[in-house]
C-alpha positions in Angstrom: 9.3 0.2 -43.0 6.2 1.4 -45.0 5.7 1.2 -48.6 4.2 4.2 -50.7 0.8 2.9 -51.4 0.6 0.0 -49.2 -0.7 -0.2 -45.8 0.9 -2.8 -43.6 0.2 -3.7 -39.7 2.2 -1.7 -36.9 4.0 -3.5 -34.8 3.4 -3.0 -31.2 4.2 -3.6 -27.6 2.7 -3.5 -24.2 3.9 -4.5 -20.8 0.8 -6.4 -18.3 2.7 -4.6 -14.7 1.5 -6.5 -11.9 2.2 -5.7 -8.3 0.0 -8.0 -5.5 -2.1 -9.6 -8.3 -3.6 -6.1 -9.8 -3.1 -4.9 -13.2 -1.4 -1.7 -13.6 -4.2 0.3 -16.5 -4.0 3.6 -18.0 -7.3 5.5 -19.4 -6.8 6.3 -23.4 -7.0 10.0 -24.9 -6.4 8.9 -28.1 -7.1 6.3 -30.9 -6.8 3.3 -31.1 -9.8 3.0 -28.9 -9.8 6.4 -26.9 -11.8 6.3 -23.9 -11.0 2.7 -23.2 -8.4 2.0 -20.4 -5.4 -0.4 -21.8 -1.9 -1.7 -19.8 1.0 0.4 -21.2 3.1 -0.1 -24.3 3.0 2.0 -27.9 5.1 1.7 -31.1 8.3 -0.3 -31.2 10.6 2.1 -33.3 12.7 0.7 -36.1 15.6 -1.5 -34.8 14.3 -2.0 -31.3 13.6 -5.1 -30.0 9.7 -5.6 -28.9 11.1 -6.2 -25.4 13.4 -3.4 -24.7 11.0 -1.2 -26.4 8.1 -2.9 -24.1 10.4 -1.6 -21.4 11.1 1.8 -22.4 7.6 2.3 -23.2 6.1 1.1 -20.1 9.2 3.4 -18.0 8.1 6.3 -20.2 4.4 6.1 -19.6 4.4 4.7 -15.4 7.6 6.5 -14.4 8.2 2.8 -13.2 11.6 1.5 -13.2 11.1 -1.9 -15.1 13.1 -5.2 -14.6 12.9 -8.8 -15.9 10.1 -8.9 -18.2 8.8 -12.2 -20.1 6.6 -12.7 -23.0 2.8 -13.5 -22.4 1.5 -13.2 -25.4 1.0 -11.7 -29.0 -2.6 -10.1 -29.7 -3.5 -8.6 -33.0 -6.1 -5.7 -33.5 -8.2 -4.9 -36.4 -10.4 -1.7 -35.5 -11.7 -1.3 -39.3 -13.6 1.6 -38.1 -10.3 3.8 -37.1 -8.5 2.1 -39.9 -6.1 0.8 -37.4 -4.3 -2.6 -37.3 -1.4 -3.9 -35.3 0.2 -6.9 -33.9 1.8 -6.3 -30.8 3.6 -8.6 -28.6 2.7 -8.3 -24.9 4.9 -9.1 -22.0 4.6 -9.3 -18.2 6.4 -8.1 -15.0 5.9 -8.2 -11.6 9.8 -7.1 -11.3 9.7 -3.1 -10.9 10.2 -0.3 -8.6 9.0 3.3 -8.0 5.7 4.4 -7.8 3.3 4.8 -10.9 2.1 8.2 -11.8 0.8 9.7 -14.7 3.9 10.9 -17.3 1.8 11.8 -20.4 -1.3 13.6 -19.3 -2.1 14.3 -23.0 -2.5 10.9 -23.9 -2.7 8.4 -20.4 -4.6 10.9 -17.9 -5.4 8.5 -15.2 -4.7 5.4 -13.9 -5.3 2.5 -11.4 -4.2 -0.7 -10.1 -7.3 -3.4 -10.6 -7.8 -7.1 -9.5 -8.4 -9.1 -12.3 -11.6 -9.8 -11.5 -13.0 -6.6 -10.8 -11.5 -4.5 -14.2 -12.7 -1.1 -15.4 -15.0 -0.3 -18.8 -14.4 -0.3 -21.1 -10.8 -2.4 -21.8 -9.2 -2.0 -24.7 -9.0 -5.0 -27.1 -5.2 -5.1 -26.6 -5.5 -5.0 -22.6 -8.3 -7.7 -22.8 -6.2 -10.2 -24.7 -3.3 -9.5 -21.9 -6.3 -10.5 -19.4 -7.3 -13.1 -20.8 -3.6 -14.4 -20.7 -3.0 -13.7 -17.6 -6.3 -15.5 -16.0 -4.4 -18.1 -18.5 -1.2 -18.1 -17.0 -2.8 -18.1 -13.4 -4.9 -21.3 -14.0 -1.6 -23.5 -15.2 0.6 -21.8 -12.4 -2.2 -23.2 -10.1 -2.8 -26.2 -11.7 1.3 -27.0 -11.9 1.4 -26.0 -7.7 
């Protein structure tokens, strides 16, 4: 909902896709932060839950077919300089099938799959905060095993 006169945070999503420990990444066209490369997720419409709309978002974008997502974490942006703020939640998967390809050539133009510790330049400030939970996430799965 938007007010006249009032600018409030968007509410976003984004999906971290793994598949044999690499991140799934897609270059940016446009703002917020074009140029950098970021995992996929956009706008959750009004009504949608943030994690069917992570889904249909990252189908959309990957021409993935998604499964059993789970939340990883919630990153907020402030880019003052494009005016832009949001608070997205970000989930994970590692449960998907299909082959990724680029859907939206206009926005997304290329993509790769990337070990964690070896990621492109520059990341987008929401893909960096889904790295830094996922090198999270790692360390306690590892510590728990």
């Amino acid at each position: 909902m938007s007010i006249p006169g009032i600018d409030v945070p968007g509410l976003g999503c984004g999906l971290a896709i793994l598949r044999e420990g690499r991140l799934l990444l897609y270059r940016r066209l446009r703002a917020p932060e074009a140029g950098s490369w970021n995992i996929v997720g956009g706008k959750v419409d009004h009504m949608e839950r943030t994690i069917d709309s992570a889904r249909r978002e990252a189908e959309e974008e990957s021409g993935l077919r998604i499964g059993a997502v789970e939340l990883l974490c919630i990153s907020e942006q402030i880019i003052e300089d494009e005016r832009q703020h949001w608070l997205s939640l970000i989930y994970v998967t590692e449960d998907f099938a299909g082959e990724a390809r680029v859907m939206e050539p206009e926005k997304l133009p290329e993509f790769g799959w990337f070990a964690l510790d070896d990621l492109p330049s520059p990341l987008s400030r929401f893909a960096a905060h889904a790295v830094k939970a996922l090198r999270e996430r790692h360390l306690a799965l590892s510590a728990a095993s």
